[in-house]
Each structure stands twice: as structure tokens, then as C-alpha cells.
N, C-alpha and C positions, 0 to 999 in steps of 0.2 A: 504494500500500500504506500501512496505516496502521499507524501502530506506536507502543505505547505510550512515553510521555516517559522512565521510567526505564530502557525496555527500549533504546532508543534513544540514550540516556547511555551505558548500560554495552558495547552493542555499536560504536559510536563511539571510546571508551577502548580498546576491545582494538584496534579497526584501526590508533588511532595507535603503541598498543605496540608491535605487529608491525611497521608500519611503521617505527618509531623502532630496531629490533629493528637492521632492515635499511640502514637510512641513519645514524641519530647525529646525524639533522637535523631539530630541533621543527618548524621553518616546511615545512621537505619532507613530513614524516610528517603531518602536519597539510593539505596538500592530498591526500594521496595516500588517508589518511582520507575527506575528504571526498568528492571523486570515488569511493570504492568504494562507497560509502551512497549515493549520488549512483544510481549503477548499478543497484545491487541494489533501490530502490524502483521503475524502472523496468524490470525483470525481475522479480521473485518473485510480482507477481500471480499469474502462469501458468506459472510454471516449474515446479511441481510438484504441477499437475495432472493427474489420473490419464491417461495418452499412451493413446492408442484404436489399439493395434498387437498383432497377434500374438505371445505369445510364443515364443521359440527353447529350441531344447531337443532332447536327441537320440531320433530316431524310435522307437528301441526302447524308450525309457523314459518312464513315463506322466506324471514330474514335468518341468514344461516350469520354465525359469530365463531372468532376466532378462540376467544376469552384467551386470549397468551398476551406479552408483553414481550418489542423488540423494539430493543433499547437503541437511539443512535451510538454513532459510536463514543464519543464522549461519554456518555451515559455507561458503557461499557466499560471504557477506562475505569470510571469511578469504579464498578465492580470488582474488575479484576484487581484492584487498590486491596479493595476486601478480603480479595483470596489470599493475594501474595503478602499480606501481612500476617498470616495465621502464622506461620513458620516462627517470626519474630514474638507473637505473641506466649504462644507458647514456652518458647525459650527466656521471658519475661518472669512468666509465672515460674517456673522451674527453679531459674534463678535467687526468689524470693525479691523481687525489684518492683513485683507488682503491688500499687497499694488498691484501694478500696475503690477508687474513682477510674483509675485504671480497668480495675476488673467490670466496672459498670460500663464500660467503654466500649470495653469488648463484648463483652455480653449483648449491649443492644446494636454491634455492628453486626453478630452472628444473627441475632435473631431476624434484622435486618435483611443481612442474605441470602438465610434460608428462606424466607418467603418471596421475597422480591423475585426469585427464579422460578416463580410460581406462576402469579398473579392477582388482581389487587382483593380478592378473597383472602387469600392467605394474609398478606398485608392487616388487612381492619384485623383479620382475627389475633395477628401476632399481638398490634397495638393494644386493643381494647381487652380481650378475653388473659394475656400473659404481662404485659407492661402492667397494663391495668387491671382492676376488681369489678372491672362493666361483667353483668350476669349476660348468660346466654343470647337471654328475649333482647337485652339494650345491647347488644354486638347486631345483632340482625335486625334491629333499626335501622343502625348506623351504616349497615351495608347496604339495606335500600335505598338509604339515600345516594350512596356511594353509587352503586349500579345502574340507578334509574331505570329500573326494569321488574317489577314483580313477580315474572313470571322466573326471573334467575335466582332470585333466594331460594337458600337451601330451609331443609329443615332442620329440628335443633339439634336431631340424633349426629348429622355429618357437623355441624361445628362444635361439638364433643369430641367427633372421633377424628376429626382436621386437628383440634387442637392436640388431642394425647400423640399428634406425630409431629406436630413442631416439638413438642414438650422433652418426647425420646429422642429429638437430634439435638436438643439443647443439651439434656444428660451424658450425649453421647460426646459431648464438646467439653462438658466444664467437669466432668463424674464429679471426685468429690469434694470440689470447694462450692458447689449447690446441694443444698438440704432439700430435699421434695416432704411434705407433709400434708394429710386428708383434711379436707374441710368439709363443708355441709354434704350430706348423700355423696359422701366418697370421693369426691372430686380432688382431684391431686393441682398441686401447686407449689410453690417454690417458698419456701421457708423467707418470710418479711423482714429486712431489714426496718427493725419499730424506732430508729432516731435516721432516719434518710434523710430529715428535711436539710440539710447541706449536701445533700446529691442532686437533688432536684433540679437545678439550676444545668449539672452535668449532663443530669439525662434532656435535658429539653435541648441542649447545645447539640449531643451526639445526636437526635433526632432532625436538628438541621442541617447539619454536615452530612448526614446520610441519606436525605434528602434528592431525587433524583436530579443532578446538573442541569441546567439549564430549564426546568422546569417552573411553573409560574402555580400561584392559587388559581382556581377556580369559582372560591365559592364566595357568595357575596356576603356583605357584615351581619345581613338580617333576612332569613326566607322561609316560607311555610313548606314544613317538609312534606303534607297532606297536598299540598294543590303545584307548590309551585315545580317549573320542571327545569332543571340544573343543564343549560344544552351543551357545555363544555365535558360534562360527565355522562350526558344522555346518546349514545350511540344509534343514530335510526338510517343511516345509509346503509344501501345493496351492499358493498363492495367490503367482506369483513378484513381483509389486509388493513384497510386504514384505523381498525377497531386500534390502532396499538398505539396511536396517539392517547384517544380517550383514554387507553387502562394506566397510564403514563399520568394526567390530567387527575386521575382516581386514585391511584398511589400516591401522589401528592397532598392530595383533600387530607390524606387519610394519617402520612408520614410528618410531615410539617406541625409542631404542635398548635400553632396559630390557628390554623385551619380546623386541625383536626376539636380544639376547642369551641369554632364557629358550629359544628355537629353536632355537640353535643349538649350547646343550649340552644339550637332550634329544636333539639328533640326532651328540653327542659329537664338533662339529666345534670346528675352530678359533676362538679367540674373533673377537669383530667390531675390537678395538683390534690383533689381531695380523696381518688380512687386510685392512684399509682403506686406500685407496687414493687419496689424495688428490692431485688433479692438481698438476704444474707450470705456474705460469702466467705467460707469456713476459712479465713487466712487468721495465723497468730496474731499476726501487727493491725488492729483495725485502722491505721492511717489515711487519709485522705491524704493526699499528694497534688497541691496546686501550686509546685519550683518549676514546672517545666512551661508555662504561660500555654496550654495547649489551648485556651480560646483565643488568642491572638498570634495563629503561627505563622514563620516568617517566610520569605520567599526564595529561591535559589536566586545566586548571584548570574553575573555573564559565565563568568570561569566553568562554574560548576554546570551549565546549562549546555554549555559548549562541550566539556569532557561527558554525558550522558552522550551527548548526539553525537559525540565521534564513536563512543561504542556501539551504542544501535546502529549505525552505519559499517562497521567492522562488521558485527553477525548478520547484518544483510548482505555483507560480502561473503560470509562465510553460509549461506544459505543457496545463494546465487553460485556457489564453486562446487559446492557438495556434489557429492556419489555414493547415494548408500548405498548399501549391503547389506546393514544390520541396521534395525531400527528398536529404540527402547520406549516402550509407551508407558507414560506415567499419567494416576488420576491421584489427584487434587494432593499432590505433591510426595504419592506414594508410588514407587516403581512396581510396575501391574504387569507388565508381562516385554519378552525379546521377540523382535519378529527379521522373517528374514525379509528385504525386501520385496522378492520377488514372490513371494505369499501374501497370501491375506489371512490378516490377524484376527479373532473373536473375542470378545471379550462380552460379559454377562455382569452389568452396572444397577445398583438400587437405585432409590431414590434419595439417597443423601450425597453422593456425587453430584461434583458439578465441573470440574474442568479436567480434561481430556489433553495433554501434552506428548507429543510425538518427538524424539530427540533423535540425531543421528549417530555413527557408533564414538564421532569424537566430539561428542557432547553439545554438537549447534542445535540450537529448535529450530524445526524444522514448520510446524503447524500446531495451532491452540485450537478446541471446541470448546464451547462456553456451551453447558448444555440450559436448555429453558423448558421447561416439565410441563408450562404452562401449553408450547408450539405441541411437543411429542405428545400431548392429552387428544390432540389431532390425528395420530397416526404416523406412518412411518415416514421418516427423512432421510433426504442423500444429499452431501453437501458434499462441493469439492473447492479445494485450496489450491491456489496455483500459487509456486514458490518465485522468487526472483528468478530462478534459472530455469521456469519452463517445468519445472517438475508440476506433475499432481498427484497430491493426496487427498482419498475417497472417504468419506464419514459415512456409512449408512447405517442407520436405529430402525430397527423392529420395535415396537414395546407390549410388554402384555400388560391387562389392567385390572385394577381389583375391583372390588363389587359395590363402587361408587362409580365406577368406570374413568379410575384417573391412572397415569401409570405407576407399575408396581417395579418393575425391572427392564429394563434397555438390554438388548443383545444389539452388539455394536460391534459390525466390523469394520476394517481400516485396510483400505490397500493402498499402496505405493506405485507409481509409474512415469517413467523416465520419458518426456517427447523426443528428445534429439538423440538420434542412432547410436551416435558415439558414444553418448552416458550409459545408453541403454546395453552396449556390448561391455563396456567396461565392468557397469553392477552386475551382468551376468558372470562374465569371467571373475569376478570379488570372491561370488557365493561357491563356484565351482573348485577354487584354490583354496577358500577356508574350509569346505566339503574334507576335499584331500587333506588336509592338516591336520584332519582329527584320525589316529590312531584307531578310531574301533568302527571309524565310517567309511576307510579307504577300501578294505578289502569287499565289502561290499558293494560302493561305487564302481569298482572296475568290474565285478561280477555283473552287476547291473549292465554295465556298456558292453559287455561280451553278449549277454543275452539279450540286449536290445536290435544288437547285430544280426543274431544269428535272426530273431524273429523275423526283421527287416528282410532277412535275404527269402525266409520259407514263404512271407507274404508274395514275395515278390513270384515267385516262385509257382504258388498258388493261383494266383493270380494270370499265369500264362495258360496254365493248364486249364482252367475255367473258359477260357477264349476259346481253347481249340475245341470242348464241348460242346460250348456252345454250335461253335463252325458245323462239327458232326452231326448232331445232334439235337436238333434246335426243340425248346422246349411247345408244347400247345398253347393255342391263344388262352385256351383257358380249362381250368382242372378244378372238380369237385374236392374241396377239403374236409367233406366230411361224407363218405361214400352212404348211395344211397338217397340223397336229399338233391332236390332241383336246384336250381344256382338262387332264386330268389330265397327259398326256404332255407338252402347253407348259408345267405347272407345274414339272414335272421337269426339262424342257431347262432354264426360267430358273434355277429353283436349282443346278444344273450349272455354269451359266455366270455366275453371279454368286459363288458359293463355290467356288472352285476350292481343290481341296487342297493341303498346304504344299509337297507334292512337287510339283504341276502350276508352282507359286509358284518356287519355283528350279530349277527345271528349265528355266522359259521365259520368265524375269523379262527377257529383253531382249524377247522379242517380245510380251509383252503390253502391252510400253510402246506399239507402235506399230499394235494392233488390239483394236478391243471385242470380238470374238468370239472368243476361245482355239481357234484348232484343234489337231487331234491330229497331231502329227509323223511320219508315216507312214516306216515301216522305211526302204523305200530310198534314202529322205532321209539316210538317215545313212552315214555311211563303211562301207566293206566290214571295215575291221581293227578295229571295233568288236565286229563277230561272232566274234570269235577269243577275246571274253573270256567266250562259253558262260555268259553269267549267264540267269537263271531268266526264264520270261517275266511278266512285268509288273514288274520290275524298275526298278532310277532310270535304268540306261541306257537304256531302251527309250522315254524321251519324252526327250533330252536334244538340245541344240543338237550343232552340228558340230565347233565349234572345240573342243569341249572332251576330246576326243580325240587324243593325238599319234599318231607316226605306230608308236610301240608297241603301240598300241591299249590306253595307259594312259588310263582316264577320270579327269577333274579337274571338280569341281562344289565351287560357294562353295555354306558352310552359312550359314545368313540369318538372323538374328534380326529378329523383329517390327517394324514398323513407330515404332511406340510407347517401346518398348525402346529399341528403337539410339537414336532421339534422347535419352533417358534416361544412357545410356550409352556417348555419343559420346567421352569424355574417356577410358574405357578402348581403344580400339580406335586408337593414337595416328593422328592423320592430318600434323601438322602441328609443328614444334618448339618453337611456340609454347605448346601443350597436353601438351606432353612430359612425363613422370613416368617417370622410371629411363632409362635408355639407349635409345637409338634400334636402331632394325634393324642400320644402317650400322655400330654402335660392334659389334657380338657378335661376338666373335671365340673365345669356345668356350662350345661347347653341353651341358647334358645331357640326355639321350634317360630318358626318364620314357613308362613303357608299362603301358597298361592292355587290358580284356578276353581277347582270348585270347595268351596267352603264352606257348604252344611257339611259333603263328608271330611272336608279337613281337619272339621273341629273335630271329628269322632275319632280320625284317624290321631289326633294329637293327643287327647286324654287319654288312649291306649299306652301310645310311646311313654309319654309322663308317666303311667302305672309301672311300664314295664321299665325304664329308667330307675326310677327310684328304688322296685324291690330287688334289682341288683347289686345294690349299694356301692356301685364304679361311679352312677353317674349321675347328675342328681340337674331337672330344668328349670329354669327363673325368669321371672318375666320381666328384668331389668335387664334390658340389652346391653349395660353399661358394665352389667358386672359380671356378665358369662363369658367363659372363654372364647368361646366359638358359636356362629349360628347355623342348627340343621335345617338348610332349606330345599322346604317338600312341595312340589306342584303335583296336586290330584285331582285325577280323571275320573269321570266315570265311562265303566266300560258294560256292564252288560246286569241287568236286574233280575232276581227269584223274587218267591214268595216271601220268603223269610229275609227282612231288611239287614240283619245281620251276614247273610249271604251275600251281599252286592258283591259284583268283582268289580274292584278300581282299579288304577293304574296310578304308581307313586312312582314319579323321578326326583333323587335325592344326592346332596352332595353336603359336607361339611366345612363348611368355609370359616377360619380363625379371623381375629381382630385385621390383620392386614389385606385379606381378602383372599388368601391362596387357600386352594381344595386342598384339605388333607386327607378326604375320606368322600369317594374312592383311594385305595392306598395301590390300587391296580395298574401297572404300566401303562399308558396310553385311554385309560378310563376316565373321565370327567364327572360321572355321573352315575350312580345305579338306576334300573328301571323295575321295579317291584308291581305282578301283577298277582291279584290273590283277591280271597275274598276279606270282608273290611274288619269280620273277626280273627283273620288270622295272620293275613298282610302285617301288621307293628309288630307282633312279636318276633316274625322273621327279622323285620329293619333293623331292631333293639337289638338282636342277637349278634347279628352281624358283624355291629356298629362294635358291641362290648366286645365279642373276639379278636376284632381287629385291635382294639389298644391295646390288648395283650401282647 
């Protein structure tokens, strides 16, 4: 990226401000400057370019929305400010250097940045619900006003379950110099610094400096939140790409304490100095620390503005020269995995990452991703970075999403590719000499080149002999592949037996592993107490295996996501602890029962589970969503009716989904879902059983 000298002066000055803002230290602010210019020349090429994704938006309504925020690039500088200070920060605290206003510093530039890569939901909720002691109902005021949209407020269960995941990335950032302690109905929170009133002043400073750059208020001194409509904050054009000014305009209302005080006496609440909430933070020394003048920080000189730009000019020479071979991909400032150029990398990202660092094997950066959860909540992206010398490197994100439908986990691969021939022969030859270097890979390389020879020569080889067959021999215009059958009729069997339908597909997914030709499962193959569940004829019982029948004659079939998919979305479905996100199967120890489609038998089907839950004493269900591990959610059918209402056959498809939104139950490879067909007295106790064998 090219950027003018003066533009490049003045946005250098603000990163060291900020940074000086946050540390009190010239020489620290002065690298942490640098590396964020550093970054953002190698990210804003493409970072905000038009994303070739569908937009989201709700079916009944013809305006589709982005809801993400893309920050100019200045606005970006500021962020990456944010990142590249954590390093320092840390090393702060470690040190014992950090005092009390410091750590409140940091605190609300983290919390700051965890949200801000969200969007301006996250934002009110960090403010209002964790800065501050606004209750649920006066956060979602405050976000109406914000959104100017009623139909985009959530309800209270997801700004509960939004907040406990800023809350575990804040614990996961500070562990233990924050105290987490219960307040009213369980609700967790951060142990109150009860003498703050000389922080106050800090936090309202750190909320202006974090404040998005170049941003302006929106909102005016005096307005009725009931009638009046806020057009700077009200989003009502076609075209959702331009939506990211307003969430920019909305993150402001909401970040600014000025502003954000104009909300919340139009909506006649409490002020923000009288509900703020400033943590306790377990350090020996309670000291505030105000030697370092960090609200009035100074500016770099010519010298030092001059020595920055001759080295970002050095590693844009040194980007512009490069030849990988080896490339080291680092997130958010921890080394993530070696790739060789000439492959493509995978990596599998949560949602508390956020920057994406690409380095070559002698340490230049090469390319930055700045990831935004708010854009990937849309679907997948592919972004490419072109380097000073021609090179590109590829970004493309998969995500899968939890059961709010926001993302849960990024699968992110990265490839490498050289445009000018000569780079491109030289990295191959790189990877082909370091190959040979390695002792335990040489003797198999030249195995490998022997046999790729000989292959080369038998193809070749083959290949003549085929010709002269042909010459002899010439094959018929056209030949029965299935003898016996008219050509329209064999056209019909092949399409039959090469498409087999999703239902033929798990129905008889173990036996098509072991024959090309799918037969049809003929009835008295099946158990006789299958006939007892009188379902309809062509039915999913009526092609099913044996086992999947107890001796209730309750049927159990895994519902199967696609080939494609699953691998896509192997990291929701956990298999392994190592992939783990939120609790395991093993940890659940109470459920709640979450029911859809039909619901007179739901409710019967649910009082059953609840009996049969409880007299096992594994598992016990509550009807505080707040406080169960996990939710069992059952959508039931009805399938077929007798005399005896106890008799119904329904159809129950169930899966167990934990706090973070990932299925832990199915525990079945490539299974998403059980399909439970039975009748409505016998149907729960199969589910129950199931369910409690599996945690064992």
C-alpha cells in the first residue's frame, strides 16, 4: 500500500499517542507504532474490498443487512494499536510495573477489542451490561435506540448468553488479577472495585481514546426515543455494503461517554458515573499511577518519524525481494503452525482470535488478516494480498455457526503463489533441496522419482497399445451395461443406482460401504416388532437396517449431513477433547428440553424424558436455560394414529447442543442428529437410555 508522506506522518503520531496513551513509555509506544503501520501496509491492500458473499437479512423482509463493521483504514491502524500492545502489556503486569489505572487501561482497551470485531451489539452490551450495572431490559433499550430497527433486537436469553462470552474472553485475558463473583439469580460479574471514584475520570478518558478515529457523535443533546428516528444511526438503503458506515456512527453513540450518557437520559435511566463498574484487581500494590501524564501524550519528533519510515521502507524492500519456501503462520502473536510454500496451509480458528500473521523463513511479514466475526457471520470469504513483488497470498474462511447462528470456528486456509516464473522456479527448487536435506526424506524422494518414472514410461506404454485396439478392433456405437434391459430402461437403472436418494443414503450407509449395487431390503428382513409401529408404507422404516430397532420396536436412525459439510464442520460435532468448545457430553449434568413442531405431543413426549431423566439419577432437567449445561432439542412429528392415544407413532429428531452451540450428542461420526420413531409410550424411554449410555 502506498501512502502519502504527510498522511503517513500524521497517522504514525496518532499510533504513538495511543500507544503512549496506554504504556507512558516513548521507546515502547514507538515500537508498538511501528509494528501496527508495519501490519496494516500489509493488510489494507484487500481488506476492504468489496467481499463477493451473500447478504443476511430476514426472509420476510426485502432489505437484506450486513450487521459487520469495516473499518477505514485508519480506523484499522487504531486496532491493530490494540493488538500489538498486548505483548507489552503483559510483560507490564508480569513485571509488577502495572499499577491500578494501568490495569483499568487495559482492561477497557481489551474489552474494547473484543467487541469492536464484532459489531455494535457487542459494543452496547460490553458498555452497558460489563463497564456498567444497566440490567438486561435497560441494555436493550439502549440498543434500540442504537439500531433503529425493532425488528433487530434480540431477546434477553442471547444478551445473557453474548455477555457470558465477552465475560470468558475477558477471564481468559486477565485469569487471576479478576475476581468473578454471583449476584442476583446467579448472574456472574466481576468483583467491584467499592473506592473507584478516582478511576473514573480514567475510564471515561480510555473510552475516548478508544473511541473509533475519525468518527463524529450522532446523536443530538435532547430526543424522544418513542417517536423520534436517529437517521445517522437508522440504516434504510438497498445496498447493505454501505451498512458499515452507520455500525461505525452506532459504535460511536455507544463508545464515547458523552454520547453514550445522551442514551441514557432520553431513556431516563440512571446516569453512567452512578452504575459503572469498575473491577477489582487482585495486584499487592493498590497504587494508582498518574507520573506518566498519559492524558496528555506527546508527539514523535522529525528524527524519530523519519527513523520509523526508513524501516517500514527497509521491510517493504524486504517483502518486495523475498522467495519463500517456508512460511511461519502466526495468530495473535502465537506461532500456529510451518507451511511449505508450495502447499496450502489449514488451520481451524475460535472465536477469540483475531489477527492472522504470515512470516517468511527469515522473519519479513509477509501479509496481516484482521479477522471481523461481524463480515464471517455472512459466510465464507477469500481474500487475496498482493505483496510489493507480485507475490499472492490467498485467505479463504469457511465458518461453522452455533445455535444463534453467529460463528463458532473459522477453518482457514492460506496459500502462497509466486506470479513471475523466475520466483516461481527458484521456490520450487528451495522446497526440492531442503526435501533432500532431510536424512529420513531423501531415500524416499528418490524412491518416489524412480517410481514416478517407471509409471511415466508403463502409461506411456499403455497408452500405444490402446491405439492399436482400438485400430483392430473398434469398439460398438453403443452397448447394454446392464444385460437384458432396453437402452432407455439401462439409462434409468444407472441413474437409480448411481443417485440414490438421501433417504436410500442413511438408511443403508453401512451396506453401501460394502457393495456397488444398493439392493432393496426386503420386509422380512426386518424384525417382526418393527410392524407394530403401523407406519405408512414407503416410509424410512421400510428400507432400514436391523439393528436399529430395539426390542420396543422403537426405531433409531442417525440424520447425516453431507459429505462436504461434515468435513467443513467437523469442529462442531465434538469428537475428541482436543477440539473441544464448551463442555463435553460427560460434564452435562442438567438439561433443558427445548421443543419444536408439534407441541400437544411434545409436551407428553417431554414429561416422559423428565421422569425418565430424573429416576436415573445421571441427569436431572430445569427450566432455567441459564443454568443447564446443555439444551436437548427435540422436533416432533406426528406420524401415524391407533385407538389407544398412548399408541400414537411420532417421529422425534434430537440432538444435544452445550452453552457454545456445538452437538455433543449424536457422539456418532458424521451424525448430526438422531431420528427416533416409536410409539409416544415408548419412544422417551428409548431417547433417555441412549442419551445416559452415551455419557458413560
Amino acid at each position: 500500500m502506498t501512502v502519502q508522506s504527510s498522511y503517513k506522518d500524521e497517522w504514525l503520531d496518532r499510533a504513538f499517542r495511543l500507544a503512549y496513551f496506554l504504556h507512558g513509555d516513548r521507546e515502547v509506544s514507538k515500537k508498538i507504532a511501528m509494528g501496527a503501520m508495519n501490519k496494516l501496509e500489509t493488510a489494507s491492500n484487500a481488506q476492504f474490498k468489496r467481499l463477493y458473499y451473500t447478504p443476511t437479512g430476514r426472509s420476510e423482509s426485502s432489505k437484506a443487512t450486513r450487521n459487520r463493521v469495516s473499518l477505514s483504514d485508519v480506523q484499522l491502524l487504531q486496532r491493530l494499536v490494540f493488538v500489538e500492545s498486548e505483548e507489552y502489556e503483559r510483560e507490564m503486569v508480569t513485571s509488577g510495573r502495572a499499577a491500578e489505572a494501568d490495569l483499568l487501561r487495559f482492561f477497557i482497551k481489551h474489552l474494547v477489542r473484543i467487541s469492536l470485531k464484532r459489531n455494535s451489539f457487542y459494543v452496547t452490551l460490553a458498555v452497558s451490561r460489563i463497564l456498567h450495572g444497566y440490567a438486561t431490559a435497560d441494555a436493550m433499550e439502549l440498543y434500540n435506540i442504537v439500531i433503529q430497527d425493532p425488528e433487530r433486537v434480540h431477546d434477553d436469553y442471547y444478551y445473557r448468553s453474548r455477555k457470558g462470552v465477552l465475560m470468558k474472553e475477558l477471564k481468559a485475558r486477565f485469569g487471576d488479577l479478576l475476581q468473578v463473583v454471583r449476584v442476583n439469580r446467579g448472574e456472574e460479574r466481576f468483583d467491584r472495585n467499592m473506592q473507584a471514584e478516582k478511576l473514573f475520570e480514567t475510564a471515561h478518558e480510555s473510552l475516548r481514546s478508544f473511541t473509533p478515529w475519525n468518527s463524529s457523535c450522532s446523536l443530538p443533546d435532547s430526543f424522544d426515543p418513542l417517536t423520534d428516528v436517529i437517521k445517522p444511526l437508522h440504516f434504510d438503503k438497498n445496498d447493505p455494503d454501505e451498512e458499515h458506515r452507520t455500525e461505525v456512527n452506532r459504535i460511536h453513540a455507544t463508545l464515547h461517554p458523552d454520547c453514550f450518557e445522551r442514551l441514557t437520559r432520553a431513556l431516563d435511566l440512571s446516569s453512567p458515573i452512578e452504575t459503572m463498574e469498575i473491577p477489582k484487581f487482585m495486584i499487592a500494590d493498590n497504587r494508582t499511577n498518574f507520573d506518566n501524564n498519559w492524558n496528555d501524550p506527546p508527539s514523535l519528533d522529525h528524527d524519530e518519524l523519519q527513523h520509523i519510515k526508513a524501516v517500514l521502507t527497509a521491510q517493504a524492500e524486504s517483502r518486495k525481494a523475498v522467495t519463500a519456501g517456508f512460511l511461519r503462520i502466526v495468530v495473535d502473536g502465537v506461532p500456529y503452525a510451518g507451511l511449505d510454500a508450495a502447499d496450502v496451509g489449514r488451520l481451524e480458528l475460535n472465536t477469540d482470535a483475531e489477527l492472522v500473521e504470515i512470516y517468511a523463513e527469515d522473519g519479513t511479514l509477509l501479509a496481516t488478516h484482521v479477522l471481523s466475526f461481524g463480515e464471517l457471520n455472512a459466510g465464507e470469504q477469500s481474500r487475496t494480498i498482493v505483496l510489493e513483488g507480485g507475490q499472492e497470498i490467498k485467505f479463504n474462511l469457511v465458518t461453522a455457526s452455533d445455535e444463534y447462528g453467529e460463528v463458532a470456528t473459522v477453518d482457514l486456509s492460506i496459500s502462497y503463489k509466486e506470479t513471475s516464473w523466475q520466483k516461481r522456479c527458484a521456490s520450487v527448487w528451495q522446497g526440492v533441496v531442503r526435501a533432500f536435506t532431510i536424512p529420513v526424506v531423501r531415500p524416499a524422494l528418490t524412491a518416489g522419482l524412480i517410481l514416478l518414472a517407471l509409471t511415466a514410461g508403463w502409461l506411456i506404454y499403455r497408452n500405444l497399445e490402446n491405439r492399436k485396439d482400438e485400430i483392430v478392433a473398434p469398439r460398438p456405437e453403443s452397448e447394454d451395461t446392464s444385460p437384458g434391459l432396453s437402452e432407455p430402461e439401462n439409462k434409468q437403472f444407472v441413474a437409480n443406482v448411481t443417485k440414490p436418494s438421501d433417504l436410500d443414503k442413511q438408511a443403508r450407509q453401512p451396506e453401501l460401504a460394502n457393495t456397488r449395487t444398493p439392493r432393496k431390503v426386503a420386509d422380512h428382513d426386518l424384525p417382526k416388532k418393527r410392524n407394530q409401529l403401523k407406519l405408512p408404507e414407503g416410509s424410512v422404516a421400510n428400507s432400514v437396517l436391523r439393528d436399529e430397532v430395539n426390542e420396543d420396536g422403537v426405531l433409531r436412525l442417525p440424520i447425516r449431513e453431507p459429505v462436504d459439510r461434515y468435513e467443513r464442520r467437523e469442529s462442531r460435532e465434538v469428537r475428541s477433547p482436543k477440539r473441544l468448545i464448551g463442555i463435553s457430553l460427560a460434564e452435562v449434568s442438567q438439561i433443558y428440553l427445548e421443543v419444536s413442531g408439534d407441541q400437544v405431543l411434545g409436551d407428553q413426549v417431554v414429561k416422559q424424558l423428565a421422569v425418565e431423566f430424573t429416576g436415573s439419577g445421571n441427569l436431572s432437567v430445569t427450566d432455567d436455560k441459564e443454568q443447564a449445561d446443555a439444551a436437548l432439542k427435540l422436533y416432533v412429528r406426528h406420524e401415524s394414529d391407533v385407538d389407544d392415544p398412548n399408541e400414537k407413532t411420532v417421529a422425534v429428531i434430537a440432538r444435544l447442543v452445550n452453552a457454545k452451540g456445538f452437538v455433543i450428542y449424536p457422539d456418532r461420526r458424521g451424525a448430526s442428529a438422531w431420528k427416533y420413531v416409536g410409539t409416544i409410550r415408548k419412544l422417551p424411554k428409548r431417547l433417555a437410555t441412549d442419551l445416559i449410555r452415551a455419557r458413560r
